[in-house]
C-alpha positions in Angstrom: -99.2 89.6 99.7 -99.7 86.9 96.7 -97.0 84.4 98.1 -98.5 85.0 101.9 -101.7 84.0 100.1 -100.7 80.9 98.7 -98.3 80.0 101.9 -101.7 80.5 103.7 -103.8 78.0 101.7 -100.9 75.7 100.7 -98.7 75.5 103.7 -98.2 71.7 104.5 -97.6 71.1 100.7 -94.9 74.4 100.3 -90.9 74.3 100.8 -88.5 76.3 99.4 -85.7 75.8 96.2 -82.8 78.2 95.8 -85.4 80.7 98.2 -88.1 80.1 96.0 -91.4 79.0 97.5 -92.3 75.5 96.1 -95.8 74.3 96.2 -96.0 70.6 95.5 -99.7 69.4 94.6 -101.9 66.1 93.7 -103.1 65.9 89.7 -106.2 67.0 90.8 -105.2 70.1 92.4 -103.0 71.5 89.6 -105.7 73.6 88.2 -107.0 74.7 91.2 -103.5 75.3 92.2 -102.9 77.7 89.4 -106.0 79.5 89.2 -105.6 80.0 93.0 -102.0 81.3 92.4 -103.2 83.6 89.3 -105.9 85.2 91.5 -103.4 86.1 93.6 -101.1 88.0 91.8 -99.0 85.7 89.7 -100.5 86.5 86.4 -97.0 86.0 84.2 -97.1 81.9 83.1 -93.2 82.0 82.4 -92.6 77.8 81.8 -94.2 74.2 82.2 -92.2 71.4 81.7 -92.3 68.3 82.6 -89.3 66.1 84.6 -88.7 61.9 84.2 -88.8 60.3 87.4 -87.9 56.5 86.8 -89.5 54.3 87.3 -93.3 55.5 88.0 -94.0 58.9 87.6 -93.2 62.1 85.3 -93.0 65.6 87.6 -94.6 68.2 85.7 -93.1 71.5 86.9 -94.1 75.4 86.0 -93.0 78.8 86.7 -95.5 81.8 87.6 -94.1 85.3 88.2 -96.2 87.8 90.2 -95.0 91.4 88.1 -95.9 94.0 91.1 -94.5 92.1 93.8 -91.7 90.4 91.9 -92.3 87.2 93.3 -91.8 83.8 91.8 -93.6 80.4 92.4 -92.8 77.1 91.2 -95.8 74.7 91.0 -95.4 71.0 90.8 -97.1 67.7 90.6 -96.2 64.2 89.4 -98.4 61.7 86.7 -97.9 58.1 87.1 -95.5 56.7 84.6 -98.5 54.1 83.6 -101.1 56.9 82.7 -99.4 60.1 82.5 -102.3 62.2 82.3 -102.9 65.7 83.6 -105.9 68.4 83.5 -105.0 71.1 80.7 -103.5 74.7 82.4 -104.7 76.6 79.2 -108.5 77.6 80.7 -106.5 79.7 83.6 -102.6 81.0 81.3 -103.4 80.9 77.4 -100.1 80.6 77.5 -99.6 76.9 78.8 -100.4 75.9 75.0 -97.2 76.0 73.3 -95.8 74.5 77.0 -98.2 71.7 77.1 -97.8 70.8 73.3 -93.8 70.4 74.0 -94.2 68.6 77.0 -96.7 66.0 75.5 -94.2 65.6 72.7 -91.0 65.1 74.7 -92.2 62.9 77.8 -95.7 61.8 76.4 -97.6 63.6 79.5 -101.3 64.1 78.5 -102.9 67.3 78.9 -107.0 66.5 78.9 -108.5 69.2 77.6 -105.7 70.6 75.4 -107.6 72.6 72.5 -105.0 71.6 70.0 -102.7 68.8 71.8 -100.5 68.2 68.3 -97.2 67.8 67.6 -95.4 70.9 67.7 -91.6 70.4 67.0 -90.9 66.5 65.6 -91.6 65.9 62.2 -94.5 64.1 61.1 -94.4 60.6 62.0 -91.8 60.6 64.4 -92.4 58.0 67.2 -91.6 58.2 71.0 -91.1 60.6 73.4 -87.2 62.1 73.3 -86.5 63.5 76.7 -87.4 60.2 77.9 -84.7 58.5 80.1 -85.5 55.2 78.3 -85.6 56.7 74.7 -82.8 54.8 72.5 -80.8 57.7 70.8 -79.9 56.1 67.4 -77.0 58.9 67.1 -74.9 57.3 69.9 -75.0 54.1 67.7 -74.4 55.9 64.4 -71.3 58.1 65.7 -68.7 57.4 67.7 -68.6 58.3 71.5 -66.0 59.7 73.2 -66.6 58.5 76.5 -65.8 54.3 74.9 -61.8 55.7 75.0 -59.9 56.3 78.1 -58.1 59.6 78.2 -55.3 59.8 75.7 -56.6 57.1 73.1 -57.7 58.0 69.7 -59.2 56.4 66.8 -55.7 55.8 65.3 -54.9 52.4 67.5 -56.1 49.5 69.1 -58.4 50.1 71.8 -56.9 49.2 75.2 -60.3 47.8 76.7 -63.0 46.5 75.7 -65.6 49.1 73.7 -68.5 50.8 76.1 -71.6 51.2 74.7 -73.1 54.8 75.2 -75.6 55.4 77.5 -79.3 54.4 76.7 -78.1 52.2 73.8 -79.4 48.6 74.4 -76.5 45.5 74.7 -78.3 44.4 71.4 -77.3 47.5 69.0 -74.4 47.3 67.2 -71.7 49.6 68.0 -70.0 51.4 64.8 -66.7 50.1 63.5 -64.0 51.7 62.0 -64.4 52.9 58.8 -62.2 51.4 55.9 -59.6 53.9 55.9 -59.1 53.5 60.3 -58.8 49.9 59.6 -56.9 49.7 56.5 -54.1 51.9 58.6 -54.2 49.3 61.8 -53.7 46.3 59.2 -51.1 47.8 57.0 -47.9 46.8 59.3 -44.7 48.4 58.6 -44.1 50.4 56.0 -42.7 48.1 52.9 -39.3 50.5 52.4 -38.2 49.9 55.8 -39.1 46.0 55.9 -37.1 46.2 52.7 -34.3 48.5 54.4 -34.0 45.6 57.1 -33.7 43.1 54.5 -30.6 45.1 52.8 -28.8 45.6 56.3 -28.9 41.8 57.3 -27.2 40.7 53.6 -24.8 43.7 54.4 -24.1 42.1 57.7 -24.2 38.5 56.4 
């Protein structure tokens, strides 16, 4: 009965995903939303997270499981890119908290009336938002990238193309260079026993 309930009250605004019902919802519904859902049967807050949607909104996206009927029900809603702010879910599943806290830290969405809306993995002082589609990951600077050599290359020769910069990395950052070894072995030339070996075989010919 709790997802005839719901399809009931939210039938314009439900589809269905892998044969999962989908209820898609304004900001100002998603409490109202969830509260609705929980009285209904789907007590189990599984996940929230939250989904970039260049270039104006962030989808926020959680999971409630109904444990009688075994039913499952995706919720979802979408903040403007601008203002990513959302009503907190923790007054109706204590257990949004933890969700909430990692979703504010990856994709900056802001959850008003969080009772503790802190950092929860990053380290202190860390700045910006790393499942963003527009965060710079430093990494793909600092190492090298596979995808910059056409199948077959390696580090060992001269690249046959110009070098790609990895995704998300700005046409301003510097890509890495070979180290000194890589480049001290594409400067060295011949070895200097066989330029010497060709030397002794043309004054044997001569």
């Amino acid at each position: 009965m709790s997802a005839a309930a719901v399809r009931e009250r939210y039938g314009s605004r439900m589809s269905d995903s892998f044969g999962q019902p989908v209820v898609d919802v304004e900001p100002g519904d998603w409490v109202g939303l969830l509260a609705f859902a929980r009285s209904e049967g789907f007590e189990f807050f599984d996940w929230l997270t939250g989904v970039d949607e260049p270039p104006e909104a962030f989808g926020v996206v959680a999971h409630l499981f109904d444990p009688v009927a075994m039913a499952h029900l995706l919720v979802r809603t979408r903040v403007p890119r601008a203002d990513p702010r959302l009503p907190t879910a923790t007054g109706v599943y204590r257990g949004a908290d933890w969700h909430e806290r990692e979703t504010y830290e990856m994709f900056g969405v802001v959850f008003e009336g969080h009772p503790d809306l802190r950092p929860l993995l990053l380290p202190d002082g860390f700045e910006g938002h790393p499942l963003r589609k527009d965060f710079v990951l430093a990494a793909r600077v600092a190492k090298a990238w596979p995808g910059a050599k056409e199948p077959g290359e390696s580090d060992h020769g001269s690249p046959s193309r110009r070098r790609m910069l990895p995704p998300g990395v700005p046409a301003d950052w510097a890509v890495r260079e070979p180290d000194s070894r890589e480049a001290g072995r594409q400067e060295a030339g011949p070895r200097e026993g066989g330029s010497q070996e060709g030397g002794s075989r043309e004054a044997r010919d001569g």
